[in-house]
C-alpha positions as CSV (number, residue, x, y, z in Angstrom):
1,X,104.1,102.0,116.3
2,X,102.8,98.9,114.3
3,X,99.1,98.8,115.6
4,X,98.9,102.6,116.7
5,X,96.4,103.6,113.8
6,X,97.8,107.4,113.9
7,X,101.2,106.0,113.7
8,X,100.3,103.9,110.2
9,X,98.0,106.7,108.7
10,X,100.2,107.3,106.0
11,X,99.3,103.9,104.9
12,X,95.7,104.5,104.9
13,X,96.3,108.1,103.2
14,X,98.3,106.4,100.9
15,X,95.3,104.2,99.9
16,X,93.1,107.2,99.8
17,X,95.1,108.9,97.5
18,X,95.4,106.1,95.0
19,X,91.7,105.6,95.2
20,X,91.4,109.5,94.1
21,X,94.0,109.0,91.1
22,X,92.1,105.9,89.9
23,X,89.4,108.2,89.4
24,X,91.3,110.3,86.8
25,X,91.8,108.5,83.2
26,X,94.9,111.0,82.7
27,X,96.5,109.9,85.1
28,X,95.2,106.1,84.5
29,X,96.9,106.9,80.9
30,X,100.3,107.9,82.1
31,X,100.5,104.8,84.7
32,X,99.5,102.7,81.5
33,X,102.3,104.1,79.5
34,X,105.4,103.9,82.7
35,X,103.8,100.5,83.6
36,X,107.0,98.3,83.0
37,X,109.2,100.9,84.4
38,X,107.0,101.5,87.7
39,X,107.1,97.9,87.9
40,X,111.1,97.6,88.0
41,X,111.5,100.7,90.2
42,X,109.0,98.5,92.7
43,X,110.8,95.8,93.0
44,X,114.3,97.6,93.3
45,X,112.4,99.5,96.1
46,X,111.0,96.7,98.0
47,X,114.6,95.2,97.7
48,X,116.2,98.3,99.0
49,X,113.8,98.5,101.7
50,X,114.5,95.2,102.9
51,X,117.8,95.7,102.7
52,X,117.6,99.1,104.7
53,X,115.5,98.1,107.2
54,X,117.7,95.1,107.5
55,X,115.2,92.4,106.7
56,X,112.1,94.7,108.0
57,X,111.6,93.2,111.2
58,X,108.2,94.6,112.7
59,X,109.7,96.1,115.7
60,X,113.2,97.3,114.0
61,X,113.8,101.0,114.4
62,X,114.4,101.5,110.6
63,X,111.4,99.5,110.0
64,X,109.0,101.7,112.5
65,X,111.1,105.2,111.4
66,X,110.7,104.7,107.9
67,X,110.0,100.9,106.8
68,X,106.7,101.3,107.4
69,X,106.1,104.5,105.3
70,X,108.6,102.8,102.4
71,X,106.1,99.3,102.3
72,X,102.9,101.3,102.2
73,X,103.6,103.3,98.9
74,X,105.0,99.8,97.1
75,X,101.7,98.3,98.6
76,X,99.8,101.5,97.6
77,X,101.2,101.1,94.2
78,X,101.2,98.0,93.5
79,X,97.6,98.3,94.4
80,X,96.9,101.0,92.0
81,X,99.2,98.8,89.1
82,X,96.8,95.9,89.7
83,X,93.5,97.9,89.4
84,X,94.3,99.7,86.4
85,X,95.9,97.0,84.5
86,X,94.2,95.4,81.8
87,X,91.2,92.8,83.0
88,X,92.3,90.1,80.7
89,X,95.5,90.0,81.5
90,X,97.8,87.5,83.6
91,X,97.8,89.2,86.5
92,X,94.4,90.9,86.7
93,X,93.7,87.2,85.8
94,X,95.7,85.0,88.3
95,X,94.5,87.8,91.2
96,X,90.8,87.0,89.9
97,X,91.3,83.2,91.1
98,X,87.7,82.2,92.7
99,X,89.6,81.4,96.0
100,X,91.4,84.7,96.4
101,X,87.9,86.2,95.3
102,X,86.5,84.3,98.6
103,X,89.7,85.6,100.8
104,X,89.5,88.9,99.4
105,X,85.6,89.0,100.4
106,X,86.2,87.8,103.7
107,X,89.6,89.7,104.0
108,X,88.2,92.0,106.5
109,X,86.1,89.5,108.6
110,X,89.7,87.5,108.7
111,X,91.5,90.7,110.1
112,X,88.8,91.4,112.7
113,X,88.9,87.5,114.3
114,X,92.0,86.5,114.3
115,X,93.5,88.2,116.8
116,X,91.0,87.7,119.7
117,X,91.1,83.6,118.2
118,X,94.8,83.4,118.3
119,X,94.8,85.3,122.1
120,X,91.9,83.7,123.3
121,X,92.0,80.0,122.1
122,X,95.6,79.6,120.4
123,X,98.3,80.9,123.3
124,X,96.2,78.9,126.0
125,X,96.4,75.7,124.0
126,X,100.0,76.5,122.5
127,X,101.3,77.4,125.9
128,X,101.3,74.2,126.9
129,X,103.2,72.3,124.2
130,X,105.7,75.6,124.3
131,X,106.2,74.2,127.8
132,X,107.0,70.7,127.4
133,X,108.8,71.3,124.9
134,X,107.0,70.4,122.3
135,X,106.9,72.5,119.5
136,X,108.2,72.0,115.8
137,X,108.2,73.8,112.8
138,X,105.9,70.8,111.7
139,X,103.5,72.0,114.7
140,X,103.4,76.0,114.0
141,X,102.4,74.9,110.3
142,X,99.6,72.7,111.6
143,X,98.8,75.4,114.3
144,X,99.1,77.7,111.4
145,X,96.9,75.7,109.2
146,X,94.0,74.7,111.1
147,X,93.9,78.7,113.2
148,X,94.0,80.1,109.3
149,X,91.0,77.7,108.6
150,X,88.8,78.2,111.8
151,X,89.3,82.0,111.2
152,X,88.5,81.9,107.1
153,X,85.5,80.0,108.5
154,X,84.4,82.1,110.9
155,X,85.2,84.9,108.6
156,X,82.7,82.9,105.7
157,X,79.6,82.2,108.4
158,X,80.4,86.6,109.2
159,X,80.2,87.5,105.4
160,X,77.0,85.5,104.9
161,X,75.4,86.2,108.0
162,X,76.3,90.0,108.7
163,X,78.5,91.9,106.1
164,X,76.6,90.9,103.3
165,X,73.4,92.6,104.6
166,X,75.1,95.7,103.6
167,X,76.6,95.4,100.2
168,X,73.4,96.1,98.2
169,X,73.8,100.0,100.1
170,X,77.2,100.3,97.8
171,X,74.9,101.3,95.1
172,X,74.5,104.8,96.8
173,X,78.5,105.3,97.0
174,X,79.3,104.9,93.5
175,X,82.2,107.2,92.3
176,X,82.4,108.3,88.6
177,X,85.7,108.8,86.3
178,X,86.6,112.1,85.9
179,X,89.0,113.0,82.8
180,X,90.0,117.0,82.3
């Protein structure tokens, strides 16, 4: 239920629809005007959910029966909070740091390799320091550290070499605001 990508589609409908209502300054407007009480109802919401799901495990049945659905409309949300709120300020600001620019470039370059990295070069050479014992929380944050930067890296050389090809074609996709 967690990778199955029918299973998730609200998620990515979710994401769809907020991408539609971006598009409409009415509805931009009313966001703008409910901002601080959107904002609390979010974070009551993600607490509830934890708290419902019982500390949303990923393979919990509260978390695959309705977690799932309750953390994609605060993600889909918050999303929408962040790319309507106003460029200059903090958090449109602090989300604009030039190194979560460079992760959010190579976000989907990250997603793509680090599962075949972790399976195919990570569990053969954890496996063996699981099995003598080995293993720390010192040594998951190193394993964590140094996988993380061999994936952003490979994610980097993709960007550069592949995905970036494409980017001057977004010029044909460009949506307009609409306002009734």
């Amino acid at each position: 239920a967690y990778q199955f990508t029918i299973c998730r589609i609200d998620a990515i409908a979710l994401g769809g629809v907020a991408a539609m209502l971006f598009r409409d300054l009415n509805i931009v407007s009313l966001f703008a005007h409910k901002r601080t009480l959107i904002r609390i109802t979010l974070v009551v919401a993600a607490v509830l959910t934890f708290i419902v799901t019982k500390g949303a495990p990923r393979i919990g049945l509260l978390s695959q029966t309705i977690g799932y659905s309750l953390w994609a409309i605060i993600a889909a949300i918050w999303v929408y909070d962040v790319a309507t709120s106003d460029p200059r300020g903090k958090l449109v600001r602090a989300l604009s740091w030039q190194p979560l620019r460079k992760v959010g470039a190579y976000s989907y370059a990250m997603y793509v390799f680090h599962k075949p990295l972790h399976q195919l070069v990570g569990h053969p050479f954890v496996d063996g320091y699981y099995q003598a014992g080995a293993v720390s929380p010192l040594f998951n944050l190193l394993y964590f550290i140094a996988l993380s930067g061999l994936v952003f890296f490979l994610a980097h050389v993709s960007f550069h070499v592949f995905e970036k090809q494409f980017l001057p074609l977004k010029r044909y996709f460009v949506a307009s605001h609409k306002s009734k």
